[in-house]
PATORPA-114032 format. One record per residue (C-alpha): residue number from 1; chain; x, y, z. Coordinates in pm, 1 decimal. Layout:
@k->NUM | c->A | X->X | Y->Y | Z->Z
...
END
This chain:
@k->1 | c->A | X->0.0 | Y->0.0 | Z->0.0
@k->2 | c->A | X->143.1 | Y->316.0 | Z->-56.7
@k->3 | c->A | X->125.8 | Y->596.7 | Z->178.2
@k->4 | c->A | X->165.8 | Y->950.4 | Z->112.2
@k->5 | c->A | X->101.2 | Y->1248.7 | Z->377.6
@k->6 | c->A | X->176.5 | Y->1619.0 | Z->308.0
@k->7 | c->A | X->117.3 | Y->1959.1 | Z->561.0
@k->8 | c->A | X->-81.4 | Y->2184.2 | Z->358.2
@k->9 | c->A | X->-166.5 | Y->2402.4 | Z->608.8
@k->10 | c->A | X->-533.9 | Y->2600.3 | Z->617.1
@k->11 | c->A | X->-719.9 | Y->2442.3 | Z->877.4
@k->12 | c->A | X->-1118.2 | Y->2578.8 | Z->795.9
@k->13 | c->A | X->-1167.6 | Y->2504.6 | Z->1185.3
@k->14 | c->A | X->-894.7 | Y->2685.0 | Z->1370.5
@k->15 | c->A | X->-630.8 | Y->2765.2 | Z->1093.8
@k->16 | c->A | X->-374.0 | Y->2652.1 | Z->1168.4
@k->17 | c->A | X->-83.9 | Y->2549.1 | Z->922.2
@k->18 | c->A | X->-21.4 | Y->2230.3 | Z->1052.8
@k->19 | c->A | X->-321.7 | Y->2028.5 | Z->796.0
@k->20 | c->A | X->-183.5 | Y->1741.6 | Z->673.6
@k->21 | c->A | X->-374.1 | Y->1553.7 | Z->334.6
@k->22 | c->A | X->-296.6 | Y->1179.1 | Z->329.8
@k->23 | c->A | X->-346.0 | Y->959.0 | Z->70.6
@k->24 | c->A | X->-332.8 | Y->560.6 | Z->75.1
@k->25 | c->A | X->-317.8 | Y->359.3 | Z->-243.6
@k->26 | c->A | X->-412.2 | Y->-16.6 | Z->-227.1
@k->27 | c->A | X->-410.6 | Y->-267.1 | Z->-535.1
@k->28 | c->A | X->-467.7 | Y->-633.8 | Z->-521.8
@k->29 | c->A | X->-586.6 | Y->-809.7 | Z->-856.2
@k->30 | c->A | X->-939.1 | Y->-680.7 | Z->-918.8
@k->31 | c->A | X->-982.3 | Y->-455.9 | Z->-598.5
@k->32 | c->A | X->-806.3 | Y->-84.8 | Z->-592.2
@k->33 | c->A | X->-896.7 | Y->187.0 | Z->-315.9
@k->34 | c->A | X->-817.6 | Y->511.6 | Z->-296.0
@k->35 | c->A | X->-880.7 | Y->655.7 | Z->64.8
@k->36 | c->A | X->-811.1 | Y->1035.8 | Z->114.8
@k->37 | c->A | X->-761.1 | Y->1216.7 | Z->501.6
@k->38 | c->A | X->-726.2 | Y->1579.4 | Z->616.9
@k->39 | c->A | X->-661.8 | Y->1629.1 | Z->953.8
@k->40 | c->A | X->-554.4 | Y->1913.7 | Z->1197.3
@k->41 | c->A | X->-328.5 | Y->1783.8 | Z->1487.2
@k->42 | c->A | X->-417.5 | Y->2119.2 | Z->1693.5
@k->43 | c->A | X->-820.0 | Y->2097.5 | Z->1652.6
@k->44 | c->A | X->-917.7 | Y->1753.1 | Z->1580.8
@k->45 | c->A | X->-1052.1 | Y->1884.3 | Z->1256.3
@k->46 | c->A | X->-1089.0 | Y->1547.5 | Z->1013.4
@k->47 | c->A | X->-1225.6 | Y->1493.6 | Z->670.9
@k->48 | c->A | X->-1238.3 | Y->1131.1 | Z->519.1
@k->49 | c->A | X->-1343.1 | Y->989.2 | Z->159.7
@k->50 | c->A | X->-1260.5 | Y->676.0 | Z->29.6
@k->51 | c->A | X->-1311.0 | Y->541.5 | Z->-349.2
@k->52 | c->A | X->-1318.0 | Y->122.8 | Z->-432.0
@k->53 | c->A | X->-1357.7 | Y->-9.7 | Z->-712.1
@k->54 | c->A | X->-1551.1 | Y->-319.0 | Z->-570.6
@k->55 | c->A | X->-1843.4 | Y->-20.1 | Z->-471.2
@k->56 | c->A | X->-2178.7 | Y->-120.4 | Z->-654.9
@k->57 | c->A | X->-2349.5 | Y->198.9 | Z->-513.7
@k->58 | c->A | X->-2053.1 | Y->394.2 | Z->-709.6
@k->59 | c->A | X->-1922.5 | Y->377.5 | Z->-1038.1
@k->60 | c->A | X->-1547.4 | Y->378.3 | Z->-1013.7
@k->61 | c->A | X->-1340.2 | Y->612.7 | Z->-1200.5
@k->62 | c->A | X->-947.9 | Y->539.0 | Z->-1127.0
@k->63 | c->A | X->-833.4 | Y->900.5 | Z->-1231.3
@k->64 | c->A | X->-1107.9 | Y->1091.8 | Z->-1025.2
@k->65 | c->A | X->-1048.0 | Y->878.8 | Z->-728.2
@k->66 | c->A | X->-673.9 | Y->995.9 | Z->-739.8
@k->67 | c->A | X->-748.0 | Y->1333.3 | Z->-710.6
@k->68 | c->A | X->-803.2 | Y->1417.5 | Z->-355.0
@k->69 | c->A | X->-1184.5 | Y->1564.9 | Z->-306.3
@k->70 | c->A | X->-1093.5 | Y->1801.0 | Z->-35.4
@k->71 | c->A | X->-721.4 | Y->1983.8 | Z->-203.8
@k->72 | c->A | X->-722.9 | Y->1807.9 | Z->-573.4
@k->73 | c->A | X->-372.0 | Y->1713.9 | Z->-544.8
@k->74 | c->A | X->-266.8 | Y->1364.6 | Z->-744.1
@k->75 | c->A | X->-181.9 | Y->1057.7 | Z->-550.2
@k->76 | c->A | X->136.8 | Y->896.1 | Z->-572.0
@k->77 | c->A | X->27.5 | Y->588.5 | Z->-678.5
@k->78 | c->A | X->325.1 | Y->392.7 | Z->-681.9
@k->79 | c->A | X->276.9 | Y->74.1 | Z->-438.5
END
């Protein structure tokens, strides 16, 4: 799985520059996720969306899922 987490600072609760945006990549045969995180260390502040491609509620669109939904910035999606 690959893991990716970045401070992008901007916190819409408190503002504080310590946001972080994490991004976890998983791919195994048929099933790929794409989970996305913001989070403020100083407020508790978290945001959380996730995108599989085994979802039958959701049709599952590899380059929209890595784009994150809260910052659009591109996964690293090498595992």
């Amino acid at each position: 799985m690959a893991r990716e987490r970045i401070t992008i600072g901007g916190c819409p609760k408190c503002g504080s520059n310590l946001l972080t945006c994490q991004q976890n990549h998983f791919k195994n045969d048929e099933l790929e996720i794409f989970s996305w995180e913001h989070k403020c260390p100083d407020c508790g502040f978290r945001q959380t969306e996730a995108f599989r491609s085994d979802d039958e509620d959701e049709e599952f669109d590899p380059a929209a899922a890595a784009s994150c939904p809260f910052c659009g910035r591109t996964a690293d999606t090498k595992d």
